[in-house]
C-alpha positions as CSV (number, residue, x, y, z in Angstrom):
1,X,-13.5,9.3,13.4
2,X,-15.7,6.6,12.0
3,X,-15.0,3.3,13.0
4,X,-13.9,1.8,9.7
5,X,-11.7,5.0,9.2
6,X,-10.1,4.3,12.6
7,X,-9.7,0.8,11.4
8,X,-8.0,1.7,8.2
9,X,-5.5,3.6,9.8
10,X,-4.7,1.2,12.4
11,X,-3.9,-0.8,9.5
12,X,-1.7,1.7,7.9
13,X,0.2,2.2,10.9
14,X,0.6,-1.6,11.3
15,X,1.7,-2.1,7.9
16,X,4.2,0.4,8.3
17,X,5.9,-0.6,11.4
18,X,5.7,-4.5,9.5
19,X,7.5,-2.8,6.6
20,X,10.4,-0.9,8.5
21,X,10.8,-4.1,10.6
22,X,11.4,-6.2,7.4
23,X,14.0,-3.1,5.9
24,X,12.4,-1.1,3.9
25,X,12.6,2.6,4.0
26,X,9.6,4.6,4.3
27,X,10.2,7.3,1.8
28,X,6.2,8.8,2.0
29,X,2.6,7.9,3.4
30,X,-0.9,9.1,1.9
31,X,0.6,10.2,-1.1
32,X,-1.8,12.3,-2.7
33,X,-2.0,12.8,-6.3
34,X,-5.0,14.9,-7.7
35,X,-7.5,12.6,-6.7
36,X,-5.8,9.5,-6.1
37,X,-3.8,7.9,-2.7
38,X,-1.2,5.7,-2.4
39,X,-0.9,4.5,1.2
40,X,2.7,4.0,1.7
41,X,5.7,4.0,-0.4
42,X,9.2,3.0,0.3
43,X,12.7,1.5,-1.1
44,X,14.3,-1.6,-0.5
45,X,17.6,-2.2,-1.4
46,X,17.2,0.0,-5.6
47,X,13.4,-1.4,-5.6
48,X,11.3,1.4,-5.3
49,X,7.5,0.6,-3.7
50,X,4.0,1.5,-3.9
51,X,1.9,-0.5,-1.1
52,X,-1.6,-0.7,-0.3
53,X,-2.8,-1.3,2.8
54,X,-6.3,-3.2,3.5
55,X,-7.6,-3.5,6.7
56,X,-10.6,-5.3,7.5
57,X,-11.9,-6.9,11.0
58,X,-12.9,-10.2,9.5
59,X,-12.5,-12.6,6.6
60,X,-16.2,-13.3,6.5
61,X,-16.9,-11.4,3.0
62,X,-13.2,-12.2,1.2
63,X,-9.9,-11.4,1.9
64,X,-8.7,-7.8,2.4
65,X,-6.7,-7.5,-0.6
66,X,-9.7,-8.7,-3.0
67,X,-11.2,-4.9,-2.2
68,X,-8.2,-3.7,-4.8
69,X,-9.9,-3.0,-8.0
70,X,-8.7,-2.8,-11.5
71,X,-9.8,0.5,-11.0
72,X,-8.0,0.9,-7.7
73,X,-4.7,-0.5,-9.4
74,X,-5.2,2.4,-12.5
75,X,-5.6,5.2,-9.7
76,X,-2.4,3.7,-7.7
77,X,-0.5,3.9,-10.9
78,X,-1.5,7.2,-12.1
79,X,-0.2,8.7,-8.6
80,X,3.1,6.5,-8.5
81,X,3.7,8.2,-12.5
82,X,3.3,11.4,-10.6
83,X,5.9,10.7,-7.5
84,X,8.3,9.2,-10.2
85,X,8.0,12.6,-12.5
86,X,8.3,14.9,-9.4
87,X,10.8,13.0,-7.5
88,X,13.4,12.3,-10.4
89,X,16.4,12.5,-8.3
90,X,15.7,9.3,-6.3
91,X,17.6,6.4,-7.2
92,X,15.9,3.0,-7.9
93,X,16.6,0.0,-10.9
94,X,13.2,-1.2,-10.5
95,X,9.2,-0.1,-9.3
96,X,7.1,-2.8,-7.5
97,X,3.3,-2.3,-6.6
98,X,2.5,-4.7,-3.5
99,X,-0.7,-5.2,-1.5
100,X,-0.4,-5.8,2.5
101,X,-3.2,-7.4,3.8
102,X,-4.6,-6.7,7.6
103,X,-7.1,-8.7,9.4
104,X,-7.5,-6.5,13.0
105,X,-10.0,-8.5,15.7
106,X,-10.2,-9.1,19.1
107,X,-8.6,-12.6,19.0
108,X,-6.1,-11.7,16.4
109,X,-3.8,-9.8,13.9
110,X,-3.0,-11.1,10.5
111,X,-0.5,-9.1,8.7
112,X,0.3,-10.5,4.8
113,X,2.1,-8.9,2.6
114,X,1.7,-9.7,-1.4
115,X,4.7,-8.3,-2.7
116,X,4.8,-7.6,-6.7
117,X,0.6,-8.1,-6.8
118,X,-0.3,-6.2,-9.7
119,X,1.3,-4.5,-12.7
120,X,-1.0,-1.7,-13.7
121,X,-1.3,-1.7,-17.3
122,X,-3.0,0.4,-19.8
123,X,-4.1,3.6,-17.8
């Protein structure tokens, strides 16, 4: 496995273990819709969670969570439409798309966690 793959799921795993420690519930990871990913979604308390993970082992070129595109937030809600429709029986009041943010290096681990970072509109 390529380095930055490696990285990436080191991240995801991270991420996860962050998530479960603060009380979510991991419902799903790498769901796959067609073409599209969403890295890891989950329930807290009725809020119902779509999270991208961004791993990166520096802050030299920007922040992990500026690598989420306008055209990354269209795919991640054109998969989350899809788990909704096939997955009508789970119970939620509300849907939340957050970003966590990762910065892996030998000195250190940053974990941050944008909760409610975008609203995909217009896909």
């Amino acid at each position: 496995m390529s380095k930055h793959l490696s990285l990436g799921k080191q991240g995801e795993l991270l991420g996860k273990k962050y998530l479960i420690n603060k009380g979510y519930i991991i419902l799903v990871c790498n769901y796959k819709y067609e073409k599209y990913e969403i890295d890891i979604i989950a329930l807290k308390n009725d809020l119902l969670v779509f999270i991208e993970v961004k791993t990166r082992s520096t802050d030299l070129f920007g922040e992990p969570e500026d690598a989420v595109s306008k055209s990354k937030e269209r795919h991640i809600a054109i998969a989350s439409e899809a788990f909704i429709y096939n997955n009508s029986k789970l119970h939620y009041t509300d849907i939340q798309f957050d970003i966590i943010s990762i910065i892996i290096s030998d000195s250190k681990k940053i974990i941050r966690h944008i909760e409610d970072a975008f609203f995909p509109r217009n896909f």
